[in-house]
N, C-alpha and C positions, 0 to 999 in steps of 0.2 A: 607418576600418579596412576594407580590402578581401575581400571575398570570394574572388576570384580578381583575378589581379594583371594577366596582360597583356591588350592594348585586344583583340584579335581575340576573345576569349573573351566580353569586357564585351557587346562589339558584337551579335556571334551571342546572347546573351541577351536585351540589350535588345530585339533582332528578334522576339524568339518572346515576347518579355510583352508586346510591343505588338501583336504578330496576336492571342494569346490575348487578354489583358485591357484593350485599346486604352492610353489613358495614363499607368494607373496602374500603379508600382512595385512588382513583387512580389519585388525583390531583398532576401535574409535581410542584416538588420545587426546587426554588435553596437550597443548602447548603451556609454555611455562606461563602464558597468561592467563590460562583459564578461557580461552576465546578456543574456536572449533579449531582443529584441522583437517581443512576438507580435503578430501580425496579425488584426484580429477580422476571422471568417468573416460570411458575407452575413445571419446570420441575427442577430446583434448586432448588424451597424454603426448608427451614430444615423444616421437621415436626415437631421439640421438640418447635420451635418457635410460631408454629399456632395454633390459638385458636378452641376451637369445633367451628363451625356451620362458619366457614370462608370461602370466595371462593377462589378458587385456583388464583391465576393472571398470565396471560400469555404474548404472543408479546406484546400483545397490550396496555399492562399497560407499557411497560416498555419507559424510559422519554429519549426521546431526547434533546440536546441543538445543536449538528450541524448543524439541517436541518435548523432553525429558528434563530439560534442566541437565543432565549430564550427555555428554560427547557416546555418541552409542550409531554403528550402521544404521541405516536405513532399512538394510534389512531384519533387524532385530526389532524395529521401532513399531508398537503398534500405532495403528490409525497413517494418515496417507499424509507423508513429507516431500516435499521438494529441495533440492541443493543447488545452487546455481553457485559456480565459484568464477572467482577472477578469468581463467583461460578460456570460459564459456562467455562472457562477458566481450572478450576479445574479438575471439573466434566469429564470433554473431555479429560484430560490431554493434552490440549494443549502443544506442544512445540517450533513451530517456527509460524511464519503466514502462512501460509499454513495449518495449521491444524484449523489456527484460523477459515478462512475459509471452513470448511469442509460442512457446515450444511447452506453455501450461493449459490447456482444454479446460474451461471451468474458473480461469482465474483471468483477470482484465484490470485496466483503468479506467474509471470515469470521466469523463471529459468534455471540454465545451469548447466546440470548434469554432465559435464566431468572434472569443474573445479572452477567455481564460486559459484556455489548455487543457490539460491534465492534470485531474485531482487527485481521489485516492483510491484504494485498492477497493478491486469487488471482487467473491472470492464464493462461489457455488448462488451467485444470486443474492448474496448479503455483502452491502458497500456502506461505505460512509463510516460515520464514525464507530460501527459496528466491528468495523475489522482492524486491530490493536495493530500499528505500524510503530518499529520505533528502530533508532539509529543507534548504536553499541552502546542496547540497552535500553535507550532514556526514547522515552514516547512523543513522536511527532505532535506539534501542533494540531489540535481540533478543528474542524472542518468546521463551516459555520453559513447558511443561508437563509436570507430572509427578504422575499421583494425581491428588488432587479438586484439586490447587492448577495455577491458569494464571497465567501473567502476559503479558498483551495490549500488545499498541502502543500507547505512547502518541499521543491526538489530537493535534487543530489546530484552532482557530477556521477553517473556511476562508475566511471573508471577509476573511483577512490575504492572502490568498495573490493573486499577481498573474497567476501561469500554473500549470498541472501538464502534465508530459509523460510519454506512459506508451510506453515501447518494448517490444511485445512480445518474446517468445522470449528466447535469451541472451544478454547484451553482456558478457560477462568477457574479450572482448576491450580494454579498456576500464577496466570498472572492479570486474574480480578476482573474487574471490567474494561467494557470495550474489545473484549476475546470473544464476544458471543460470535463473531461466524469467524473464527479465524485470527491467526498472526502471521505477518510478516517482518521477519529480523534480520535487518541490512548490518552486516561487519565493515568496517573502514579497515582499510589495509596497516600494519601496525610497520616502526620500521624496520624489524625483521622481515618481513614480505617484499621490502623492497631487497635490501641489503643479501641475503642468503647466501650467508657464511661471509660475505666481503666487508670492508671496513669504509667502504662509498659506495653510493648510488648515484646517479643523474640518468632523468631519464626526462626525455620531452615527445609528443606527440600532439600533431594536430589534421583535425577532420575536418570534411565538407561532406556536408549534410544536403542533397540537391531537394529532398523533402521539404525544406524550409529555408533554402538558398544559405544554411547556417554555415558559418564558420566558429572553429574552436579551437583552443589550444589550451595546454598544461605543461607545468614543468612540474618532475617530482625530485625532491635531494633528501638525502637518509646518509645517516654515518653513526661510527660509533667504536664501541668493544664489548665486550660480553657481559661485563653490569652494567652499561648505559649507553643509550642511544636515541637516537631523534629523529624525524623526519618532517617535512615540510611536501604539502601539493597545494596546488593552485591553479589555479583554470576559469580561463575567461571562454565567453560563446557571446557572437551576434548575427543574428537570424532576422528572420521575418516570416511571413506568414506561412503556414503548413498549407501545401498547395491543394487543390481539391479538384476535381472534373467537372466545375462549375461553368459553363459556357456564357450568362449573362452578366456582363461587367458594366451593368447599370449604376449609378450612382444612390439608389437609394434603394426601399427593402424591398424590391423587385430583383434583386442583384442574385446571382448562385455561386459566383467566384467569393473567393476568399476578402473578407475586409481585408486594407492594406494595414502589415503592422511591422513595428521595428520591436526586435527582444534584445536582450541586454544579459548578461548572468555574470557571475566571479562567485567564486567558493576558493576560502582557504582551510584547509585544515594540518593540525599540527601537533604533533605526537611527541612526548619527552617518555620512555621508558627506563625504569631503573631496577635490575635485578641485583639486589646484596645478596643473594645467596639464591642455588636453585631450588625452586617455587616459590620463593618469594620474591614476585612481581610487583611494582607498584608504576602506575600508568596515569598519568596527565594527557587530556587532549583540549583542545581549542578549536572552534570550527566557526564559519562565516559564511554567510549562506545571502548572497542579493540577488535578485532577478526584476528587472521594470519591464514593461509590454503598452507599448500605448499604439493606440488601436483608432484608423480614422474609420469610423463605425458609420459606414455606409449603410449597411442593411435596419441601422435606427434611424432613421428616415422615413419618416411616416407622415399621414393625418390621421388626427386621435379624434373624435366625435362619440360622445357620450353625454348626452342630455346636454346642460347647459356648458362643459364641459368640451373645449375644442380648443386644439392647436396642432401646427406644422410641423414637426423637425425638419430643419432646411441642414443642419450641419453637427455634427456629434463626433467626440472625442474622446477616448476613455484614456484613462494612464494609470494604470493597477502595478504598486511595486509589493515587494514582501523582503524581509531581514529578517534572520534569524541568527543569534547568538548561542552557542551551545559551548559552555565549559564543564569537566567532571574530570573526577577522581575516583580509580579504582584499584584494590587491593585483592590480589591473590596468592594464599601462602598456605603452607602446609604444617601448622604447627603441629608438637607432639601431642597423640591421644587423637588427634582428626586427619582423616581423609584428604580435604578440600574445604577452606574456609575462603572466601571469598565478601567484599562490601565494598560499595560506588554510593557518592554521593553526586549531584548533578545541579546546575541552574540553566537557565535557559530564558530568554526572550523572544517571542516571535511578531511582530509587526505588519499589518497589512493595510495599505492605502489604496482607497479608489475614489479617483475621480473621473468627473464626465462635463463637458462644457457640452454645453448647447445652444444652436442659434433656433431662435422658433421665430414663427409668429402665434400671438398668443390670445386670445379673446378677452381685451379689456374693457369695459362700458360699452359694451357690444360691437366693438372692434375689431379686428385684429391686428396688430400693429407687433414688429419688432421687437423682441425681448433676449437676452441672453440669461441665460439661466447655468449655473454650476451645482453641481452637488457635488456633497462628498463623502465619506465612511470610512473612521478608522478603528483598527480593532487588533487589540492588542493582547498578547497572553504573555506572562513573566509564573516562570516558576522555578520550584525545585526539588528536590527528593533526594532518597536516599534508601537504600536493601541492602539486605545480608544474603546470604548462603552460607549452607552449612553438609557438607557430607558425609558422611558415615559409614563404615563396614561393620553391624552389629553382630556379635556372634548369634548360632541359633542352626535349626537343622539345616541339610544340607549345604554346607556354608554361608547360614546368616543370610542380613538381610543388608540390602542398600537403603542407608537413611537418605532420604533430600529434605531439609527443613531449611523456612525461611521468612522473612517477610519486606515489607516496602511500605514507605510513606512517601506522599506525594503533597503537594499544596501549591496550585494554581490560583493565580488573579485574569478575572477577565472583565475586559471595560470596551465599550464603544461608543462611539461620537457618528452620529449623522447629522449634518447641514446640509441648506440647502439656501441659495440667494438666487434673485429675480432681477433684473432691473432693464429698464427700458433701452433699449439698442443708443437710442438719438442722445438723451440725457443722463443716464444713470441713474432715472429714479424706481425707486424701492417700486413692483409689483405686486398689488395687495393681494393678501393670503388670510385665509381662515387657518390655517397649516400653523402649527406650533413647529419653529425652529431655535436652535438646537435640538433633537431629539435621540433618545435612545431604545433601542429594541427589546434591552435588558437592564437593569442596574447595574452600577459596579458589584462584583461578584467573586466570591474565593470560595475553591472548592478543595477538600480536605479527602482523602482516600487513603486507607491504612489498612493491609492484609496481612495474615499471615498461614502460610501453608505446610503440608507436611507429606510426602511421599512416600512409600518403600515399595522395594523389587524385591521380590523373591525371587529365585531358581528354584525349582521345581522338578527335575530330568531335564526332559526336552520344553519345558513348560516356563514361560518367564512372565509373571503376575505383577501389573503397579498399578495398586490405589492409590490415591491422593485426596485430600480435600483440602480447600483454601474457605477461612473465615473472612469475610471485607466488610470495611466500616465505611463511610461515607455520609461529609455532613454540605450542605451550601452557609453558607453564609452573605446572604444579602445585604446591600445597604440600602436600608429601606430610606432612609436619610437623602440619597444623591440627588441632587437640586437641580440635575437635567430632568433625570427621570420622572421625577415629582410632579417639575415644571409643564411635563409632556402630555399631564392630565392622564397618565398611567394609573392603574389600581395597586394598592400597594402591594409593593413587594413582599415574600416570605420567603424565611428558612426552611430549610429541609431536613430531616436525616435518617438512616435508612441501615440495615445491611442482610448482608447474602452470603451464605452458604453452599457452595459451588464442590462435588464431588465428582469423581471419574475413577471406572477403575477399565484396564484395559491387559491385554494378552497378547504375545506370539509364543507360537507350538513350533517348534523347530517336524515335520514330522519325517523326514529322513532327513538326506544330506543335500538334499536339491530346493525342496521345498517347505512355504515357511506360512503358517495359516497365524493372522493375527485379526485383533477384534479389538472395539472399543465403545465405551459409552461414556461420555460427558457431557458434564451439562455445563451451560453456559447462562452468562448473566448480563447485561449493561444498564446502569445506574443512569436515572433520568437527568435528561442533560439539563445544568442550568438554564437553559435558556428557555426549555421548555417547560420546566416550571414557574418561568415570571419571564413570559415573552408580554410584553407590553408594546401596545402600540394603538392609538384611538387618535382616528378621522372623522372630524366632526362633518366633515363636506364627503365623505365616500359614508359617512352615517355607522360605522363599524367600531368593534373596540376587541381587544383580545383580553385575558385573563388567566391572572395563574391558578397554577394548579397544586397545591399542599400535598394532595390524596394521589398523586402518580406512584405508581410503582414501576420496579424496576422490570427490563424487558429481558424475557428469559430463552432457554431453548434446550432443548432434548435433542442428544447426536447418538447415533450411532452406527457404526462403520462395521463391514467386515470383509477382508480381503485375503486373496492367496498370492504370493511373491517365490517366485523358482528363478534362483542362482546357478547358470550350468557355469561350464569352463569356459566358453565365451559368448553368453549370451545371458540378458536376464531379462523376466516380465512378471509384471505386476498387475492385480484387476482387483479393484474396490468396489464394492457397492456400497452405499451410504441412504439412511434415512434422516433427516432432522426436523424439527418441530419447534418453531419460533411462535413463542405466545407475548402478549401486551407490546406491540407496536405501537408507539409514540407518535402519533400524528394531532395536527390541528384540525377540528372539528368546530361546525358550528352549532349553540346550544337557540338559534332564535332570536329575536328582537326583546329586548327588554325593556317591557308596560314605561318603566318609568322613566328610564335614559333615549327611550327610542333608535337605541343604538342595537346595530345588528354584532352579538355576543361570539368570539372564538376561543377556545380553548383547546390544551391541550388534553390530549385524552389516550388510555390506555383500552383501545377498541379491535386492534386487528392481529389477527394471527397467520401463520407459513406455514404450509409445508413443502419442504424440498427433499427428494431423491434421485438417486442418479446410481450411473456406472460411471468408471473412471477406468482407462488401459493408458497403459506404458510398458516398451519393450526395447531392447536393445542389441542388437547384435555383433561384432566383430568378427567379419567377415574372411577376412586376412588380412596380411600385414600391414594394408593400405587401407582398406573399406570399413567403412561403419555405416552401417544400416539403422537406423532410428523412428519412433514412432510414438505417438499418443493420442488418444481420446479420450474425448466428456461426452456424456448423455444425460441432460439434468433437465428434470421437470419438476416446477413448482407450481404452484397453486398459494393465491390470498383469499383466506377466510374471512369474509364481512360479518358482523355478529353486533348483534347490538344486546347487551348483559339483561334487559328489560324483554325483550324476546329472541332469546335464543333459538327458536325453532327456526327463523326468518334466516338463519344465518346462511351465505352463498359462498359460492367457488370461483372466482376469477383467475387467469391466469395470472402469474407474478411478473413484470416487465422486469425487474433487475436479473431474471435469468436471459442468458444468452441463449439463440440457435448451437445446436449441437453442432461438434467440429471437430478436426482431428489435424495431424498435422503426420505429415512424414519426411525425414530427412536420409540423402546419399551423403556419406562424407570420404573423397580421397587425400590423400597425406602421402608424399612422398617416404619411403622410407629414411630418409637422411633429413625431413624438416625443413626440406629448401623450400617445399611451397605447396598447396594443397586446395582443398576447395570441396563446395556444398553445395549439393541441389534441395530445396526443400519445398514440398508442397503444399498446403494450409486449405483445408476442403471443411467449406462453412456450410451448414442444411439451411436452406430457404426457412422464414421465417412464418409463412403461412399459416394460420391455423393454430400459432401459438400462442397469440398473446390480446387482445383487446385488438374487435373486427375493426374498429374505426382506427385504431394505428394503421403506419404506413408497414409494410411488412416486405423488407429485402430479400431479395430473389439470394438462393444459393450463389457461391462462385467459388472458386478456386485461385490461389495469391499465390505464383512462383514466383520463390526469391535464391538466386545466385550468389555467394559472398567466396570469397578466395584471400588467400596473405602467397606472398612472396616474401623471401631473405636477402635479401640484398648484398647484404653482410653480417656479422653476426651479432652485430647490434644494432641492425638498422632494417626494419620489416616495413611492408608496404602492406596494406589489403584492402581490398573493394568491395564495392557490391553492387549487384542490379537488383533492385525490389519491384519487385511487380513487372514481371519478366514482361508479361502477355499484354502489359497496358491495359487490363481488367478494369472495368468502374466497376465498382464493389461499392455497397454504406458496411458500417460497422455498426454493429448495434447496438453498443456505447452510446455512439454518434444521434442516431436514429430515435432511441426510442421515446414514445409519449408524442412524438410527432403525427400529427394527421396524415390520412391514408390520399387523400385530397390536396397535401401542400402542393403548393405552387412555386417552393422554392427550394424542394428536396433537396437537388443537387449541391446545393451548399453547405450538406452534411457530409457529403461526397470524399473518399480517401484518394488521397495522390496515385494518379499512373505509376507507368515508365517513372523511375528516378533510379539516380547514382549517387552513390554514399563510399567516399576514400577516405585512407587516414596513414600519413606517415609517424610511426615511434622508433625513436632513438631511446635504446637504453646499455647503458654501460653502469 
């Protein structure tokens, strides 16, 4: 499959990979799947592999297909990519996403240290459902919180994963909503990637995690012949809690150590590949995704006192599981008259429970007497979809143009259930409540999303041009009908519908043979979430009520990048500067008390605006035949614009808390020439948080995180590797962790990141 179709193009290529990188091939290919093939940068490649007199290949070889929809370097790519493949994955001993990004400035996970975990990607200061996450292809689960109840992303084993690609800023040129700050696109290993060239795989590995006293294991099996093949992985982990440098292990929310908690995970996933002919792929996968966490929630433990309103928590227990089902089918072939024809179809179920038992004492007839009380919350998403792709080499000057044309239908169900029962410790009798239970947050709800887009690349000499625009439709459909929601004294529910025109045109100037100047503007878009156009929810005893919202629009942004990227012989770097511009942020607002319900009124409301800019560096070097030298940094300042549409002049500037403290990371890496064994010093230098963000947050002091990691060969199917993290035993917060915390807590330290710890892992692979 070609990249670029006519010889003059080819030629002028091949000229400038063989001045940059002497003889080696750094032209982007597809695989006969249609899925990337990434390039391991200089600081994975195996030495036993490389020929004398070869040059290392670093970022900049390694092959995007997110940012473009086609397989193309990084360094031809306008706007700022990242490539993380399987060997890096390794190498790092990665173990959850959070470590995936350790070596990205600018890019993070969310997360909630007392009971959840790790949620979803944040990505220049823009998290949540903002940043489009999705697994080979098909779109993660929505994030969802309301009240003490969240529901998180669901994981991934990442040892499944063959590559991750992260695009900053917007691509809803592309791929519609939910791209407004970004995507991230996790590949699962196919079972070619186990197999390579062999007609069996087995491979097993298992880790201990001293982060979380975790233990894991997986086995993977792949077999085949060259029209068909399969593989099978699976992998269990059980853990506990992510240790912290908490020192008080009080029993109740005086406490700074870590709740005690037990985790649980298994992921199966399972691949049937069948090629009848080359480029025509066809691919089934299966996947199984459980994780439980029950959590003895020491730090809710409290006394509540609020007017008439009072009770104890004496004992509290959370048990938050998640399932997720993912099955799809996709098709890549090269019939005659096209390029690259490519279409997946997909369904998916994801499931979330939470529950929480508690022992209180509870203020009855002016008492307080013993009560147990549970709640619960579940919440469920079932959907499916289905895109095409379409590529093209159309003729025209200087060798034509690259078509990319395409579209996607999607159609999700989303439903939730909250209860809640009372009953007296001694007897079991019911504790009277003004509280309407069963209740819901939303109605039952399906949401409908249909795009469709269109690309072209020109070549130009040194000049390589790609506009785009994507049309997106999008409707809700509520059920104004559902007999909880109704029941819950909610306002009625409404339909929605909406759409958006999303355009980007971007550039890289090849401007000698070293250096590569590239630029981009896109604009980005995300479609108001269900939930917040019929969040429902009215407390006759807290006196409040919430209300939908018809009139929301969708929340937009304006990107634009521009960077310079120099390819030597053994060394590359990269430096971005980016500006963007987020308008109509979705938040709940309140409209007042209203005359006649006496209810204090929330809504949601299209009221706040961002803007974020930054620098961004990355460099790399190979030093000789052992050493790689490595580095990055972010510099990113944001600011929230308060504005209210009735007096615009009033409008202010706050800092934005989803941006991080500025940071950088530097990595030594040695490798034996022959592969027996090697190792990495890397350093992670966070800037104090001072002065950034809202005085009354807590604001963590600068630090610096040494982390050690090393592999030995044992044999030649059998590797050992370790790691020391947190060389120095540094107490450090992260500011994930930290932020919107008082500057005043009393109980900081239990946002605190683990010291000193040790992380091993034995794989067997044959």
């Amino acid at each position: 499959m070609r990249l670029i179709a006519h010889k003059q193009t080819l030629a002028a290529l091949a000229a400038i990979l063989t001045l940059l990188f002497g003889s080696r091939d750094a032209a982007a290919q597809d695989d006969a799947t249609g899925q990337p093939q990434t390039t391991r940068p200089a600081s994975e490649q195996d030495p036993e592999t490389a020929q004398p007199g070869d040059e290392p290949l670093t970022f900049l070889d390694a092959v995007t297909v997110t940012a473009t929809l086609r397989p193309a370097p990084v360094q031809d790519t306008p706007g700022m990519v990242s490539v993380i493949d399987a060997g890096a994955i390794q190498e790092r001993l990665v173990r959850d996403f959070a470590d995936l990004v350790k070596y990205e400035p600018g890019v993070y996970v969310e997360n909630n240290v007392t009971r959840l975990g790790l949620n979803g990607f944040n990505i220049r200061g823009i998290g949540g459902n903002r940043v489009l996450t999705q697994v080979d292809g098909v779109q993660t689960a929505e994030q969802f919180a309301f009240g003490p109840f969240s529901v998180h992303q669901a994981g991934l084993d990442v040892d499944a994963l063959k590559s991750v690609e992260i695009v900053r800023s917007a691509n809803s040129a592309l791929y519609g909503s939910d791209a407004l700050g970004g995507v991230v696109s996790l590949f699962t290993k196919d079972p070619a990637d186990y197999l390579r060239g062999r007609r069996f795989h087995l491979g097993a590995k298992t880790t201990w995690d001293g982060r979380a006293n975790e233990l894991g294991g997986q086995v993977s099996l792949a077999g085949g012949v060259d029209r068909i093949q399969g593989s099978l992985f699976a992998s269990v982990n059980r853990g506990h809690e992510i240790r912290n440098q908490g020192a008080v292990a009080t029993t109740d929310n005086t406490r700074t150590a870590p709740n005690p908690q037990d985790v649980a995970g298994s992921q199966l996933l399972a691949k049937l590949v069948v090629t009848p002919s080359p480029g025509n792929v066809l691919r089934t996968t299966a996947e199984v995704y459980d994780t439980r966490v029950a959590t003895e929630w020491f730090s809710d433990r409290a006394r509540i006192a609020f007017g008439s309103l009072r009770y104890d928590t004496l004992d509290s227990d959370a048990l938050d599981t998640q399932n997720r089902l993912r099955v799809s089918v996709d098709h890549t072939l090269a019939p005659g008259g096209l390029d690259h024809v490519a279409w997946r179809i997909h369904g998916q179920s994801n499931d979330t429970a939470q529950v929480i038992d508690r022992e209180r004492l509870t203020l009855v007839d002016g008492a307080l007497v013993p009560t147990l009380r549970r709640g619960t919350l579940d919440y469920e998403q079932i959907g499916y979809g289905t895109s095409v792709q379409v590529r093209e080499q159309l003729p025209g000057p200087r060798g034509g143009v690259l078509l990319t044309a395409g579209g996607s239908y999607t159609a999700d169900t989303f439903d939730i259930l909250r209860d809640r029962t009372e009953t007296l410790a001694d007897s079991s009798v019911p504790v009277p409540t003004d509280l309407i239970f069963p209740t819901k947050y939303f109605p039952e709800s399906k949401v409908v999303e249909a795009g469709a887009y269109v690309q072209t690349e020109f070549l130009l000499g040194r000049v390589t041009l790609v506009p785009g625009v994507r049309f997106d439709w999008f409707a809700l459909d509520a059920n104004q009908q559902d007999p909880v929601y109704v029941a819950s004294l909610n306002p009625e529910a409404v339909d929605f519908g909406d759409a958006a025109l999303s355009p980007k045109v971007g550039a890289s100037v090849r401007l000698n043979d070293t250096l590569t100047l590239h630029g981009q503007y896109a604009a980005g878009f995300r479609a108001p979430p269900y939930s917040a156009i019929n969040t429902g929810f009215t407390s006759l005893r807290g006196g409040y009520t919430t209300l939908p919202n018809p009139e929301l629009r969708a929340e937009r942004s304006d990107n634009l990048e521009l960077g310079l990227r120099a390819g030597l012989a053994r060394a590359s770097v990269g430096a971005t500067v980016f500006s963007n511009w987020y308008d109509g942020f979705i938040e709940i607002k309140t409209l007042g008390e209203n005359p006649t319900t006496r209810l204090l009124e929330f809504r949601s409301e299209n009221l706040e605006a961002a803007r974020i800019s930054g620098l961004e560096l990355r460099a790399e070097a190979y030093l000789g035949s052992s050493v790689t030298l490595r580095g990055s940094y972010a510099r990113i300042e944001g600011v929230e614009i308060l504005q209210d549409a009735a007096t615009p002049a009033l409008a202010e500037s706050t800092p934005l808390g989803s941006v991080a403290p500025n940071q950088g990371v530097v990595g030594l890496r040695y490798a034996r020439p022959s592969g027996r064994w090697g190792q990495e010093l890397s350093v992670r230098l966070v800037e104090s948080a001072a002065g950034r963000h809202d005085p009354d947050w807590f604001e963590p002091d600068g630090y610096a995180l040494v982390d050690l990691v090393g592999f030995l060969a044992l044999a030649d199917s059998l590797t050992v590797r370790f790691g020391l993290l947190n060389l120095t035993d540094a107490k450090y917060f992260e500011w994930w962790n930290v932020r919107g915390r008082q500057a005043n807590d009393p109980v900081i330290d239990r946002y605190s990141s683990p010291g000193l710890s040790f992380i091993g892992s034995l794989g067997y692979d044959w």
